[in-house]
C-alpha positions in Angstrom: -44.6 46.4 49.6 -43.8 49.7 47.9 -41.5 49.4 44.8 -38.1 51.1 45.7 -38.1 49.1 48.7 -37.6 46.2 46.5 -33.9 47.4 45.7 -33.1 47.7 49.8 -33.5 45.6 52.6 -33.2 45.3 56.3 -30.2 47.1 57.8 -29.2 49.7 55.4 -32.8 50.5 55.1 -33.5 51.0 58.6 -30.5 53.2 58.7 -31.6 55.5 55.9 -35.1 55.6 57.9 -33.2 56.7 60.9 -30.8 59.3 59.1 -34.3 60.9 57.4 -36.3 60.8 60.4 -33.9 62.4 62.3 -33.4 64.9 59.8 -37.3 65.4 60.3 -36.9 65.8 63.6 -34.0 68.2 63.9 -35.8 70.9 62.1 -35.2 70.3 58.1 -39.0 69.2 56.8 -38.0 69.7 53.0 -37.6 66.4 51.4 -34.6 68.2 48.5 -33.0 70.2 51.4 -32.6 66.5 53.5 -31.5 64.7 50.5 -28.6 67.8 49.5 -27.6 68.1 53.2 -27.4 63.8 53.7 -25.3 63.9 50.2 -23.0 66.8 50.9 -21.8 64.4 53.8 -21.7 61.4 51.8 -19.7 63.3 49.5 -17.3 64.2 52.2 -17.1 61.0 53.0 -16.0 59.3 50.1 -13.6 62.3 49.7 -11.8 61.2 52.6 -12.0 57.7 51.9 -10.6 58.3 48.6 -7.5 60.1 50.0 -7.2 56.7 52.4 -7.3 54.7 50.0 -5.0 56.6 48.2 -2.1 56.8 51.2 -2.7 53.0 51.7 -1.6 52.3 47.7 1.1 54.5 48.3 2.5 52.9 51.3 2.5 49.8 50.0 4.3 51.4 46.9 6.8 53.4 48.9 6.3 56.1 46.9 4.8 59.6 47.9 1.1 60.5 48.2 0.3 62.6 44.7 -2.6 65.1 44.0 -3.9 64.3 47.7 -7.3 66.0 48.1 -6.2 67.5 51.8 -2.8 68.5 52.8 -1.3 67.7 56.3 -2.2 70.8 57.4 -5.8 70.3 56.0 -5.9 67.1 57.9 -8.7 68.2 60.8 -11.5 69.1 57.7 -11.3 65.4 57.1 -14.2 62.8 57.8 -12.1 60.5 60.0 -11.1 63.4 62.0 -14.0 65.3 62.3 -15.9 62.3 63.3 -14.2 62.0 66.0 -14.9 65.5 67.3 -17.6 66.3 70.0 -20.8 67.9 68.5 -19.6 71.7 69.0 -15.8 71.0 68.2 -17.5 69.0 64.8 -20.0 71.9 64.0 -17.5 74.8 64.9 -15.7 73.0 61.9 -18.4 73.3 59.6 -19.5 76.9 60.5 -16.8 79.0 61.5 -13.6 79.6 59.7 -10.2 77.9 61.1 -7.1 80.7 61.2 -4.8 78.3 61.3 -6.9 75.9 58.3 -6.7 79.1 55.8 -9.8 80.2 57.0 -11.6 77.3 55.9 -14.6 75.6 57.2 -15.0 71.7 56.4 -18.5 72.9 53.8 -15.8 75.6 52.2 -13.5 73.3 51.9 -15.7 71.2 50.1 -17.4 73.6 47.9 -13.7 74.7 46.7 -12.6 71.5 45.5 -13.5 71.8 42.4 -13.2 69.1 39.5 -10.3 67.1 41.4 -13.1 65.8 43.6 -15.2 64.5 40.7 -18.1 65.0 38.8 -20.5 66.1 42.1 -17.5 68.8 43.2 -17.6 71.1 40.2 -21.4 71.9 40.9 -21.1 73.4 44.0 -21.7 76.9 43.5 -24.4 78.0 45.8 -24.1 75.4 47.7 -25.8 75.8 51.6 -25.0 74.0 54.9 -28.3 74.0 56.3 -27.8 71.6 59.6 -29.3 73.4 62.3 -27.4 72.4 65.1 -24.4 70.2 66.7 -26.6 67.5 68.3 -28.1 66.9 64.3 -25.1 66.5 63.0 -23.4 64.7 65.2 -26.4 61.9 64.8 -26.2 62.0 60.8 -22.3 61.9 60.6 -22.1 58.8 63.2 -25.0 57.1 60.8 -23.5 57.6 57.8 -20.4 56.5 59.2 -21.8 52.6 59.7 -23.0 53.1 56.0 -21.4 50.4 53.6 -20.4 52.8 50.3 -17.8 50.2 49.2 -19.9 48.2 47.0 -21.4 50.2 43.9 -25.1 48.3 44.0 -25.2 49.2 47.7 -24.3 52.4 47.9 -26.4 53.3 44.2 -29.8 51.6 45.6 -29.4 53.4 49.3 -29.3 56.6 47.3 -32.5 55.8 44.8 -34.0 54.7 48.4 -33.7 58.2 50.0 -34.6 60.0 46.9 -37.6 57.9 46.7 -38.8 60.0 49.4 -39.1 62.9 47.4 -42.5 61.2 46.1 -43.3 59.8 49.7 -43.3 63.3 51.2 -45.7 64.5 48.5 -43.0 67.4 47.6 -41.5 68.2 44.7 -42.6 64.9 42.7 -42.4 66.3 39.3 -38.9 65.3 39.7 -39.1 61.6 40.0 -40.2 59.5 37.2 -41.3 55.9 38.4 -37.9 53.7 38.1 -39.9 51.0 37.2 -41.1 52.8 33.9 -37.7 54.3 33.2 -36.4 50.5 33.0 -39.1 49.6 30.8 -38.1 52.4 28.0 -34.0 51.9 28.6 -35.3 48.0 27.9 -36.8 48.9 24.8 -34.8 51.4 23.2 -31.7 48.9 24.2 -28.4 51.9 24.5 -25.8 50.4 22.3 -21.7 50.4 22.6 -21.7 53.4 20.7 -24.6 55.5 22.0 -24.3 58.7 23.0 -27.2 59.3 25.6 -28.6 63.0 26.8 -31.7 63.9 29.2 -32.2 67.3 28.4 -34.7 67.7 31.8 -32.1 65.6 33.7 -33.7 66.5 37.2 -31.8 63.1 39.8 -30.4 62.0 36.3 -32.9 58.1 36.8 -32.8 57.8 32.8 -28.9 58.3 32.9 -28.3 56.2 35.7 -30.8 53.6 34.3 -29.1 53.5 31.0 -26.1 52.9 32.7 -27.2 49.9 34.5 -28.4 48.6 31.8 -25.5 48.5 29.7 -23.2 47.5 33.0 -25.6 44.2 33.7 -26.6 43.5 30.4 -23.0 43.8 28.8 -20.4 43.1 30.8 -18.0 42.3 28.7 -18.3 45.6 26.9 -16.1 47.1 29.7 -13.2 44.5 28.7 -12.2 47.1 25.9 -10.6 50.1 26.9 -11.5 52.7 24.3 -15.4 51.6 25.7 -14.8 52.1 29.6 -13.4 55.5 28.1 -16.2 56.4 26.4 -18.5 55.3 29.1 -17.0 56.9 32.1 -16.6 60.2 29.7 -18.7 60.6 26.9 -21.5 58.4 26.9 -23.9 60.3 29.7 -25.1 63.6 29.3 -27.5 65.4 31.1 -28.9 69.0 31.3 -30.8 70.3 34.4 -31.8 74.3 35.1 -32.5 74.0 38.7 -28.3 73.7 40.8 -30.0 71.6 44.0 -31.3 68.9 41.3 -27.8 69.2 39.5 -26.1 68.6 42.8 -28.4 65.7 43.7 -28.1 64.1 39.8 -24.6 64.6 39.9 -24.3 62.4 43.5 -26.9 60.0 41.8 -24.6 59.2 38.6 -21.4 59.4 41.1 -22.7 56.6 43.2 -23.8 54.3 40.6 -20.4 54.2 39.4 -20.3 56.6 36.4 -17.5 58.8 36.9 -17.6 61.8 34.7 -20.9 62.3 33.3 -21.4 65.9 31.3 -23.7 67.4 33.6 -24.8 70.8 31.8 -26.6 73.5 34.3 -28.2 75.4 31.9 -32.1 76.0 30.8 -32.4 73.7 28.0 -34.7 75.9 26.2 -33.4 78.7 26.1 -30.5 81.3 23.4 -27.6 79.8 26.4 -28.4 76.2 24.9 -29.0 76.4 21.1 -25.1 75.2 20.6 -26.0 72.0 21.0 -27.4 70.4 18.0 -26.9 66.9 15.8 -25.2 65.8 18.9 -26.8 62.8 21.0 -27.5 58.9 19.4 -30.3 58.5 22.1 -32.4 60.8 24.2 -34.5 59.2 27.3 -36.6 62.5 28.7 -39.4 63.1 30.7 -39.6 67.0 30.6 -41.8 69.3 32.3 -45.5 69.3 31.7 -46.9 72.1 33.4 -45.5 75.7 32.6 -44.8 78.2 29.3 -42.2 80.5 28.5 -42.0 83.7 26.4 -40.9 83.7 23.0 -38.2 86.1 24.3 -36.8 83.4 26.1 -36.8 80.2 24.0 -34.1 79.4 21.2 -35.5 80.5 17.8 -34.9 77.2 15.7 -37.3 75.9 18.3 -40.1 78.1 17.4 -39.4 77.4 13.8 -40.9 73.4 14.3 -43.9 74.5 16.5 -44.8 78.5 17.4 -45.7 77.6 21.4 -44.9 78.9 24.8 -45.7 75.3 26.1 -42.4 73.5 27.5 -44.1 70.0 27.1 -44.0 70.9 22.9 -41.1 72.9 22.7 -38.9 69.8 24.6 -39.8 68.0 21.8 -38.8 70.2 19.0 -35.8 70.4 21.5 -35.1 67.1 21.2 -35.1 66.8 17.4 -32.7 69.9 17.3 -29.9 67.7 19.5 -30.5 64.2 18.1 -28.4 63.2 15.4 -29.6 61.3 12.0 -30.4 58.0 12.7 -30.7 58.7 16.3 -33.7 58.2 18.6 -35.9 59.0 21.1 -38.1 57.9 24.1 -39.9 60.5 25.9 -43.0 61.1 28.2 -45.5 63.2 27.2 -49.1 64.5 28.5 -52.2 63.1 27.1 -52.9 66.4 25.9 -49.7 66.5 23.4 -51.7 63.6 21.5 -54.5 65.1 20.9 -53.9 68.6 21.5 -56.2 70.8 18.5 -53.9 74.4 18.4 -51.6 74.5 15.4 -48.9 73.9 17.5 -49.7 70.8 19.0 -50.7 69.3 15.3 -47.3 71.0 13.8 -45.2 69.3 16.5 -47.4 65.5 16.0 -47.2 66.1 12.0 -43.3 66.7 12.5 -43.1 63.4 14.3 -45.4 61.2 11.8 -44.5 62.6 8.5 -41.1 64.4 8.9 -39.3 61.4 11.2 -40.0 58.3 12.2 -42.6 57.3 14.5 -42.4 53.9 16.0 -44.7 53.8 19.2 -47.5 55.4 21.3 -47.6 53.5 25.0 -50.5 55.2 27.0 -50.4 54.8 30.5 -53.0 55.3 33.1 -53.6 57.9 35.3 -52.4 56.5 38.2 -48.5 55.8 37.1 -47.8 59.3 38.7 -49.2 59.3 41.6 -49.3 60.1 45.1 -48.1 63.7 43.6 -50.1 63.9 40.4 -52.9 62.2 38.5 -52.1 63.4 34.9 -52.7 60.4 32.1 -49.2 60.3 30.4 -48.0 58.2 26.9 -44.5 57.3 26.1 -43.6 58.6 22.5 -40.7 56.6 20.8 -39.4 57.8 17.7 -36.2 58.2 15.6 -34.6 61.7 13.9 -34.5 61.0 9.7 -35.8 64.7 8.4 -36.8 62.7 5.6 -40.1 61.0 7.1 -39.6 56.6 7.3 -43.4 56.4 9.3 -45.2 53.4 7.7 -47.1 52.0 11.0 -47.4 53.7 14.0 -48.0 51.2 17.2 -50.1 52.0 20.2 -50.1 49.9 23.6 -52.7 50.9 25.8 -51.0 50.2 29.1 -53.8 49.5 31.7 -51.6 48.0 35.0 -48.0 48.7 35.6 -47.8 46.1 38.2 -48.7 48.9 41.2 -51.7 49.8 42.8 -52.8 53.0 40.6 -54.2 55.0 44.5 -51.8 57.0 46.3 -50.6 54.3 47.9 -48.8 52.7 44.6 -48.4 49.1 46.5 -46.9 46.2 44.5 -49.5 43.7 43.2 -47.1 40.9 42.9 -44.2 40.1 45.1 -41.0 41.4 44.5 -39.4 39.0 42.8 -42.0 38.4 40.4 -42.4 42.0 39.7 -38.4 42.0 38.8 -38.5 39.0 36.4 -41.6 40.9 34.7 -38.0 42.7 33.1 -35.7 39.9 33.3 -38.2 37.1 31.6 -40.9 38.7 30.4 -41.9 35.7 28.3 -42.5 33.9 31.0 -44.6 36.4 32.7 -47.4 37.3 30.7 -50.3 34.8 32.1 -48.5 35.2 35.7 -49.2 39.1 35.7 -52.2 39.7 33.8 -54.7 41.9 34.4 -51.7 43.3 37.4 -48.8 44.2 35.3 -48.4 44.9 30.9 -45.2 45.7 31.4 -44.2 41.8 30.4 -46.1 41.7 27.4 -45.6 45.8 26.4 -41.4 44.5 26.2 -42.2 41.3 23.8 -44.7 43.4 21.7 -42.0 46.1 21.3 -39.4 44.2 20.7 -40.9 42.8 17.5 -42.2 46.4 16.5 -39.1 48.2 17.3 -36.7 45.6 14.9 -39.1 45.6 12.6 -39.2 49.3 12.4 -34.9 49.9 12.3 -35.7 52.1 15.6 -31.6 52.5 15.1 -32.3 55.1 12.3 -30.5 52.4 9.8 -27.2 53.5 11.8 -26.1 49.6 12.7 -26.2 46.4 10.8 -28.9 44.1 11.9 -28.2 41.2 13.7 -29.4 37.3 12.2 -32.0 37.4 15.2 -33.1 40.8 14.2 -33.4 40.3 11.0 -35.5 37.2 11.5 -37.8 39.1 14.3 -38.5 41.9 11.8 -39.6 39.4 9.1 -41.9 37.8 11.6 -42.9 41.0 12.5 -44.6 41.7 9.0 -46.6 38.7 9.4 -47.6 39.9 12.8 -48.6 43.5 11.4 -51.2 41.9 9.5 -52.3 39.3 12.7 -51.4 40.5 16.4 -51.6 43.8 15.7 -54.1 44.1 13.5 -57.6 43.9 16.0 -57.7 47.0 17.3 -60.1 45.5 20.2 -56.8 44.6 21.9 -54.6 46.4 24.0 -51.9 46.6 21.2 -52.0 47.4 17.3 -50.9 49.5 14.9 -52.0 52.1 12.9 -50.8 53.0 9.3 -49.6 56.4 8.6 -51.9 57.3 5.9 -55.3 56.9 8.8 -53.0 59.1 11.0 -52.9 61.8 8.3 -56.5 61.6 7.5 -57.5 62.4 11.4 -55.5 65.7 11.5 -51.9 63.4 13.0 -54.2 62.7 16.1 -52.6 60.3 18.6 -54.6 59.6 21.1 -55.0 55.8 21.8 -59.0 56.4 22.0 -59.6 58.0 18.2 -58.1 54.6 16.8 -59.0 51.6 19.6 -62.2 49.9 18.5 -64.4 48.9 21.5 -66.5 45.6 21.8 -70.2 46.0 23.1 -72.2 43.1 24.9 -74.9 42.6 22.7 -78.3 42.4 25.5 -81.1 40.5 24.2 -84.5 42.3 25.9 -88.0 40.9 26.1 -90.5 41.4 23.3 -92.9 44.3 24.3 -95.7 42.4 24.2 -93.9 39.7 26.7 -93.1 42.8 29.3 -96.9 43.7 28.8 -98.1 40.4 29.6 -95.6 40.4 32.7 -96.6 43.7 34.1 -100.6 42.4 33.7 -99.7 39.3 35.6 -97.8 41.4 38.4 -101.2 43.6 39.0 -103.5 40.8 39.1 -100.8 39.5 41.6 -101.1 42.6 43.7 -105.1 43.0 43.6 -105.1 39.4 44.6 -103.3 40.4 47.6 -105.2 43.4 48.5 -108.9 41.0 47.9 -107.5 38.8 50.8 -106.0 41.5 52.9 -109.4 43.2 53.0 -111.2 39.8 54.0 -108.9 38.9 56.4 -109.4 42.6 58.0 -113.1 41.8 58.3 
């Protein structure tokens, strides 16, 4: 049982299998140009059913239909029409342009909305129809059809199901961060009423739309206040993402799971365009790119002033300090190599962390979490924006099972429901998912870390529990966390210093060895004497026997 199949079941799985393998078998192989094509006509879909909805409230109302996305005239470009169509009437009205519908084609119609369709609509530019022929789309149109987009969970896990094959298909993988480790850091950083959240590598916007669940299941009655549900359908998500298909797809993503206008910014983060955004965001959830470097031409200069480097993985994180506000904070993914890294840069950008802001947590994970598309050992840094240092203890988790099979196959190790209440009741999983998932105890460790540390900057009152768990949690320093033979400890600041800011788990962990107890040598001797006179004894007989 494969993880995001966890979130969908029987029917409306099967009928994602059949739109994607029939997108396979019409001709489109890419795994992002299926995904953009099947949500261009989702899109259209709930356009349409939108505008019924719309008329319906209006009827009832007896009062006339206002801002209607199509006008009577514009009535064929609609779902429920077109749907209707045969293949080559439905794909004439997607390729060629109608005289008497303004020269509009159903796709043109679409990309021209603009931000009257929502938060997916004003991303549009460059937008491609890329169905090959009538027969295809025909199929997809009458399958999406019998899909149920009514209900929010529905239609937001069919969604994560299909771009789930982006890291089935082997294709394109940097752009999906396991969803299961995404929860795990929304869990511990715990986005507040206020929070204003930013991925700055936003790629299909999981951290954003994560977040957002979070705070939608875990407080409810949050969304009672109006001033809130403002901020949260408005201000609360922002995300900024280079590449327009990913925008596209992160902008369906967020659209589906309810949040209605997100900031989606299509800009490189890195670069001059982008250095207008600064002191801005309460919390940033990131995994950026690892692989590539840029010239200096092309990044923002402030960044170069925290760490001289062409490499993105670094310059993301100066990055991120640049748009956090004080007292805000961070949880980010980060290559082994940005732990232990030995250029200037890489110690200027780990010194910045330890001594400049606050530090709270190193969470190495093994190689395995990215797989089947790549094999790089990763660590989760989580740390807060002061510019006036606040590092006392630094903790490391050295993650060994996150609850999947760490081959290319990435299997679940425990059912489904177990592996779900690994989030939900972590306190009662520890023993029941040992040595398969840390994930359990990695959530009850940093919860007493993370009080204890203020990982709010000092920006909030604590609570009576908080306070409480952060006394406790001094006493724990010196117990729990203290043997360094476990998988969880901490470190103080001043041993950080002293190795050069180095934070890779391995410099600090202390390892237990077996002590073997061996023979004396004159015990072996005595042994191997025996043995020969053993043997010779055997050949003496041999030879009589022979004759």
């Amino acid at each position: 049982m494969k993880l995001h199949e966890s979130m969908i079941t029987g029917e409306l799985k099967s009928k994602i299998d059949k739109i994607w393998n029939d997108f396979w078998t019409g001709g489109i192989s890419n795994p992002l140009t299926v995904i953009e094509q099947f949500t261009y006509l989702i899109f259209l879909k709930q356009l349409d059913s939108k505008q019924m909805d719309n008329e319906k409230a209006a009827n009832l109302l007896g009062i006339p239909l206002e801002n209607a996305f199509y006008s009577k005239k514009h009535e064929p470009l609609r779902w429920s029409s077109f749907k209707e169509k045969d293949p080559e009437v439905m794909f004439d009205l997607f390729t060629k342009p109608q005289r008497e519908l303004d020269d509009l084609t159903v796709f043109d119609f679409m990309k021209n909305i603009g931000k009257q369709g929502g938060v997916f609509a004003q991303y549009m530019k460059g937008a491609i129809f890329m169905i090959p022929t009538p027969k295809l789309l025909d199929k997809v149109v009458q399958q999406i059809d019998s899909l149920n987009l009514d209900n929010k969970d529905a239609k937001g896990d069919l969604y994560e199901y299909m771009l789930s094959k982006i890291a089935e298909a082997g294709t394109n993988g940097q752009f999906r961060t396991p969803r299961h480790i995404i929860r795990m850091m929304v869990q511990i950083v715990k986005p507040q009423q206020d929070d204003v959240i930013c991925d700055p590598s936003s790629g299909t916007a999981g951290f954003l739309v994560s977040a957002g669940e979070y705070v939608y299941h875990k407080h409810k009655e949050w969304f009672n206040n109006k001033t809130f549900r403002n901020h949260f359908n408005n201000h609360m998500f922002n995300g900024i993402e280079f590449d327009p298909t990913m925008l596209r797809i992160g902008a369906m993503n967020m659209q589906l799971h309810g949040m209605e206008n997100p900031t989606l910014i299509g800009k490189d983060a890195l670069s001059e365009s982008n250095g207008d955004i600064e002191n801005q965001y309460s919390l940033i959830l990131a995994n950026p790119p690892f692989k590539g470097s840029l010239d200096y031409d092309e990044v923002e200069s402030s960044l170069l002033k925290v760490t001289k480097t062409k490499k993105t993985e670094l310059l993301f994180l100066a990055l991120m300090l640049r748009m956090l506000k004080i007292g805000g904070r961070a949880a980010v993914i980060v290559p082994d190599g940005v732990l232990f890294g030995s250029s200037t840069a890489h110690k200027n950008i780990r010194k910045e962390l330890v001594q400049n802001q606050q530090l709270q947590a190193v969470i190495s994970m093994p190689s395995g979490v990215f797989k089947p598309y790549a094999g790089v050992s990763t660590a989760i840094l989580f740390f807060t924006k002061t510019n006036s240092g606040g590092t006392d203890k630094v903790w490391f988790y050295d993650m060994k099972a996150d609850g999947l099979s760490l081959d290319d196959k990435r299997n679940l190790l425990v059912d489904k429901d177990t592996f779900e209440q690994c989030f939900t009741h972590p306190e009662t999983m520890v023993e029941a998912v040992k040595g398969k998932c840390d994930i359990p105890q990695i959530l009850l460790d940093a919860k007493v870390i993370m009080n204890s540390t203020s990982l709010r900057g000092g920006t909030t009152k604590q609570s009576h529990e908080t306070t409480a768990i952060a006394g406790n949690a001094k006493q724990s320093h010196h117990t729990k966390f203290s043997d360094r033979t476990q998988q969880s400890f901490t470190v103080p600041f001043e041993e950080i210093k002293a190795n050069d800011w180095d934070l890779s788990i391995n410099r600090y962990k202390e390892m237990v060895y077996e002590e073997i107890e061996y023979e004396k040598p004159e015990t072996l001797i005595a042994q191997i004497k025996d043995l020969d006179k053993q043997r010779n004894d055997a050949l003496l007989n041999l030879e009589k026997m022979m004759g």
